[in-house]
N, C-alpha and C positions, 0 to 999 in steps of 0.2 A: 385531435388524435389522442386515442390512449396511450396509458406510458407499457414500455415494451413487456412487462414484466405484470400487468393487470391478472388478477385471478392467482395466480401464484403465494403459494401460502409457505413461507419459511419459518419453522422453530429453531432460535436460535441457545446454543446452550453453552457459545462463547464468553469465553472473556478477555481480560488484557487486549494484546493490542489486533493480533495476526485474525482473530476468530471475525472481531467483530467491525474491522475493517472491510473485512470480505463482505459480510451480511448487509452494511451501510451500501454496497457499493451494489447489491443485489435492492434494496429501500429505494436508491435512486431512481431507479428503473423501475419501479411502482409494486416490487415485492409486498407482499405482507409479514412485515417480519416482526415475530413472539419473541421476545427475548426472554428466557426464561430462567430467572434467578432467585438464590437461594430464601428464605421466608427469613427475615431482618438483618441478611448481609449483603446479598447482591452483589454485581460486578466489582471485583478489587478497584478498580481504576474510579470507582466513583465517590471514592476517599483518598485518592494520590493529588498530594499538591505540587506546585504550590500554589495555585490561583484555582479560586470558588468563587462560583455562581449560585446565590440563595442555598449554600449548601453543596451542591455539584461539581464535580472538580471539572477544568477545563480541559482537560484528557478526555475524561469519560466523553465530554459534549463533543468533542472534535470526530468519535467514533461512531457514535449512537443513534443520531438523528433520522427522523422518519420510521421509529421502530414503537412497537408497544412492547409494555413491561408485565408478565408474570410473574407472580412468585410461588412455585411448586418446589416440596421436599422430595426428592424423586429418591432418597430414601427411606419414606414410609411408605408401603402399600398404598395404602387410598390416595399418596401422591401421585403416586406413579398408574396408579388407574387413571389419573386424569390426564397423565401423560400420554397414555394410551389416546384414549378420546380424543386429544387433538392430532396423536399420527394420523389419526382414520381421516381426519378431516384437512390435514396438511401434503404439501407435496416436496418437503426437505427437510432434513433434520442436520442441524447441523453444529459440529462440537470442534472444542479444540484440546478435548482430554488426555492425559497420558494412555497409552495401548491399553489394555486390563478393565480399563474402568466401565468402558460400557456396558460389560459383559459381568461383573459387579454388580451394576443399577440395576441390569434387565432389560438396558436398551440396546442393545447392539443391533445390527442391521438383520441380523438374522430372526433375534425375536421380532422386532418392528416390522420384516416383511409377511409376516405370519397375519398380521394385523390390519395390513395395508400390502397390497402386490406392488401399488408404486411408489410407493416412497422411496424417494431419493438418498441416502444417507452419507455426511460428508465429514471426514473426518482432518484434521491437520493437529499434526505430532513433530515433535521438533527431530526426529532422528528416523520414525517408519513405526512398522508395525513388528519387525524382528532386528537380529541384529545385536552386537554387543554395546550398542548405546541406548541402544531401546525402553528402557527404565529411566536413563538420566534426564534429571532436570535441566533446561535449558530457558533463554531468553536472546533477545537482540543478538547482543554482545559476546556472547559464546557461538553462535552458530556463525556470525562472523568472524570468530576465529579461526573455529576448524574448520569453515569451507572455504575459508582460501582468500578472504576479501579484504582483511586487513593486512594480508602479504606483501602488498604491492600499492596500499592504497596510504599517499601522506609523500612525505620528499626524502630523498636518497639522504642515509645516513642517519635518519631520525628515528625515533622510536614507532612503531606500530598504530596507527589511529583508527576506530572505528567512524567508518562513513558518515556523518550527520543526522543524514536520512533513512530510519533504522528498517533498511532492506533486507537483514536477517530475518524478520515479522514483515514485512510488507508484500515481499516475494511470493510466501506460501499463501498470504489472503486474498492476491491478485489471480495467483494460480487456481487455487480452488475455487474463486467466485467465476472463473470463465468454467471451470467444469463443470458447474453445475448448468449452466445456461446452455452447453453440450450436454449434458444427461437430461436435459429439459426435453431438447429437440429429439435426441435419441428415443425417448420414452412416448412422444409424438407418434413414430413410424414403429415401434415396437409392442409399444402397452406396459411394458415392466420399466420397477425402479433401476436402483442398480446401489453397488457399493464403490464409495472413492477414498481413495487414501492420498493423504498430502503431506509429502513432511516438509518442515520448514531447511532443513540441512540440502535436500534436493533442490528445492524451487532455487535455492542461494547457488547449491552447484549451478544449477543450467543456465544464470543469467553471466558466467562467466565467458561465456559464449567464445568470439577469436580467441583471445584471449589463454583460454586452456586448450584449443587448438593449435596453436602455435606450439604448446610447451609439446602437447600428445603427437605436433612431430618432427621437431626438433630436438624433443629432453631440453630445451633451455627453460630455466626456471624466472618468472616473469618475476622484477624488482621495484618495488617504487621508483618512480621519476616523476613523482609530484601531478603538475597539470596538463603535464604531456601528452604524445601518443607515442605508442611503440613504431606505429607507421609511416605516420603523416608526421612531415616537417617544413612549417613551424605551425602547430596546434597546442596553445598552453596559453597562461598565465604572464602579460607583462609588466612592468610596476611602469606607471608613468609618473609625470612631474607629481602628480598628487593623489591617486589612485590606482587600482588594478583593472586592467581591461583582457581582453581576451580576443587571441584571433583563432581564427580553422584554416588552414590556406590549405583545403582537401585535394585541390588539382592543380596544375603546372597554372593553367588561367590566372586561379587568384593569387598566385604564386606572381604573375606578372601586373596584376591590378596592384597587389599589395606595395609593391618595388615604385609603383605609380605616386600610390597614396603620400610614402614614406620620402617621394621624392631623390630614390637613391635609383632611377633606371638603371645606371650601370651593373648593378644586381641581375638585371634579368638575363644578363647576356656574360654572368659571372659561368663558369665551367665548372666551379665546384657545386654551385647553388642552380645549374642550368636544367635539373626536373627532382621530381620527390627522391628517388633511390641517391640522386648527386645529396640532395639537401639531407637526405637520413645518416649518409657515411660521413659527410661535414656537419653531424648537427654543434656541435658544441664551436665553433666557430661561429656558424650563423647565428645561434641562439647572442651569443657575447655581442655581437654588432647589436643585435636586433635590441636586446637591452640597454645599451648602451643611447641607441636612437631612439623608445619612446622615454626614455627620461626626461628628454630635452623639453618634453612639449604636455602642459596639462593634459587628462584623461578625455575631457570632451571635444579639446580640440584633435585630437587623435579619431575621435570615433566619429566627428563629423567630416572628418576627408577619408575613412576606412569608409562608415556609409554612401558617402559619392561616388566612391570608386566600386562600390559590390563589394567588398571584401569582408566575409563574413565575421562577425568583430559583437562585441557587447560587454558592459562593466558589468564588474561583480555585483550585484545588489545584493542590500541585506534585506531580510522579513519586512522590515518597514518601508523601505525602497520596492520591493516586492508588489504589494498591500498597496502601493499606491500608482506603480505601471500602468500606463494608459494600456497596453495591449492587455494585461490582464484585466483591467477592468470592464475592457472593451469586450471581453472573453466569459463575461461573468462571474471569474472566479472570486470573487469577495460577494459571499451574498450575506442575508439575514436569517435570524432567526427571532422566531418571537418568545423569550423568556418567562412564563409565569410569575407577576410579582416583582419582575428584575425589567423587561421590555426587548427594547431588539438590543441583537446580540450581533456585532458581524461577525463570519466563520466562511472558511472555504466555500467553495462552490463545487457542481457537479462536472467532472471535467469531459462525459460524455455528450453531445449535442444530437439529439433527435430533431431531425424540423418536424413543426409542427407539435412538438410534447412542451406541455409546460412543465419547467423544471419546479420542484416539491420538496420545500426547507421546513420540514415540523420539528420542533423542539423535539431533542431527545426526553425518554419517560421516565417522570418518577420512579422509584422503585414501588414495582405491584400495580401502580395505579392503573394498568387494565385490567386486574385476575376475574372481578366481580360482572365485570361488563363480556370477557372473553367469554367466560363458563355460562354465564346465562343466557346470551347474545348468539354464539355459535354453538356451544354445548349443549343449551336450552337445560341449564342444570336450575332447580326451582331453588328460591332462596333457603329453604331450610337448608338442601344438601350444602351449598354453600356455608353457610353457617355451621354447619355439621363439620365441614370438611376444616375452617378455622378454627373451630374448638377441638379438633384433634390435631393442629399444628400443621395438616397435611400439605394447606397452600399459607 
């Protein structure tokens, strides 16, 4: 089987983290994605340490892989002619500039559809395209401020933490990588491109999901409580004799599996703890028992009588605990890469499964090292213009 994405030609004019996660995640899927970066700077991230490969930082590589590497000045002319030439022959363009800037270059969606009817043109901006934030620079860490995530997210009484997992960038490149794959099919039954706009401050709003429902209508304002739920009681974080483990008791059921496991029946048939609404208006009582019971007993011996009984339950693991889970490995997600010079690499894997597709781990590209091969190969540009276009700095 082909991969979902065969024929699909993406220019990508991403950097950091939000652009070119999307575009990886478009690569997986058998995109052909140009990354196309500046003539002897290239992506910031493929000089952010602290760990390099032959050179390459391991950021850059965690983002990059299954893409090839341009290098066009798309502010000189004759760069930007060749930027042209690969609209004509591309079906996305895809940035993650501040507003203004396209329009700047000469790339904006309007001149590029001039050029091309279908081009897809994708943009993610950390605030929109108007707006009195609309110029500010932004990253991770800021868009998790202002949209609401670090509010609520870390243990009552503590200072503010931003999430681990930098969802202020991941949000908007998950976002736009599905809309393109929607402008794809669109443009299927239509024949035209179209324009999309992503900002990273939205995609963050929307994955607040109940959450900011609740507050929109009640007016109660949502506070940290750590590893809890607002809902569901008891779903969190327990420390046992020697680790953290975790349960979800989402329904009255495992609400009575759990009292099983734990050996305390007479719980199930408590009146304060007798369904979720009893257990949410008694939480801080249940919770003091409930911690006070898995102390008694190691972390494993807890999760191997919570797994007997169903009761949905799992330890914290760290990246290396992770990295070596049977079910992840069982799942693919640690695969290879083949390193130039350096050999295999492990790195994530792809978390979508096609049957029938096999999944496709190429080393992320040097910088430039396809411009010569791009332009003559698809352009059909003959080695002089090439060489022409190097001696005026253009690629």
């Amino acid at each position: 089987m082909s991969m979902l994405l065969d024929g699909v030609r993406v220019l990508d004019l991403s950097q950091m983290l939000a652009g070119p996660f999307g575009t990886m995640m478009l690569a997986d899927l058998g995109a052909e994605v140009i990354k196309i970066e500046t003539p002897g700077e290239g992506d910031r991230t493929r000089s952010m340490g602290p760990h390099f490969i032959n050179g390459t930082s391991a950021y850059f590589i965690s983002i990059n892989r299954n893409k090839k590497s341009i290098t066009i000045n798309l502010k000189d002319d004759a760069g930007r002619q060749v930027f042209y030439d690969l609209v004509r022959r591309s079906d996305v363009v895809f940035d993650n500039f501040r507003p203004g800037v396209l329009e700047r270059l000469k790339i904006d969606h309007e001149t590029l559809k001039t050029i091309n009817p279908r081009i897809i043109s994708v943009s993610i901006s950390a605030y929109g395209t108007k707006g009195p934030y609309r110029d500010h620079p932004a990253f991770d860490l800021t868009i998790q401020a202002l949209g609401g995530a670090m509010s609520y997210t870390g243990e009552p009484g503590r200072d503010p933490v931003r999430m681990g997992i930098p969802m202020g960038d991941l949000a908007g490149a998950m976002f736009a990588a599905y809309s393109v794959v929607s402008a794809l099919y669109s443009r299927e039954k239509n024949g035209t491109g179209c324009k999309i706009d992503v900002s990273l401050i939205d995609s963050l709003v929307a994955l607040h999901t109940y959450v900011a429902q609740y507050y929109l209508f009640s007016g109660q304002v949502p506070q940290p409580i750590g590893s809890a739920h607002q809902s569901v009681v008891p779903y969190q974080a327990f420390r046992t004799k020697d680790i953290h483990i975790v349960i979800a008791v989402y329904t009255d059921k495992f609400w009575d599996l759990l009292c099983k496991a734990l050996d305390r029946k007479e719980f199930a048939g408590d009146p304060r703890f007798s369904d979720n609404e009893k257990r949410r208006e008694n939480r801080q009582a249940l919770i003091q028992i409930l911690a006070e019971t898995f102390k008694a007993r190691p972390g494993a011996e807890w999760l191997e009588r919570l797994n007997k009984e169903g009761v949905p339950c799992a330890p914290i693991n760290t990246i290396d605990m992770v990295a070596a889970d049977p079910q992840v490995l069982m799942n693919g997600m640690i695969a290879e890469l083949d390193i130039p010079g350096y050999g295999r690499l492990k790195t994530l894997g792809n978390p979508v499964k096609v049957r029938g597709m096999t999944e496709k781990y190429d080393a992320p590209p040097e910088l430039g090292c396809q411009t010569a091969d791009i332009l003559s190969g698809l352009l059909g540009y003959p080695k002089e213009k090439i060489d022409e276009l190097k001696a005026k700095k253009a690629i």
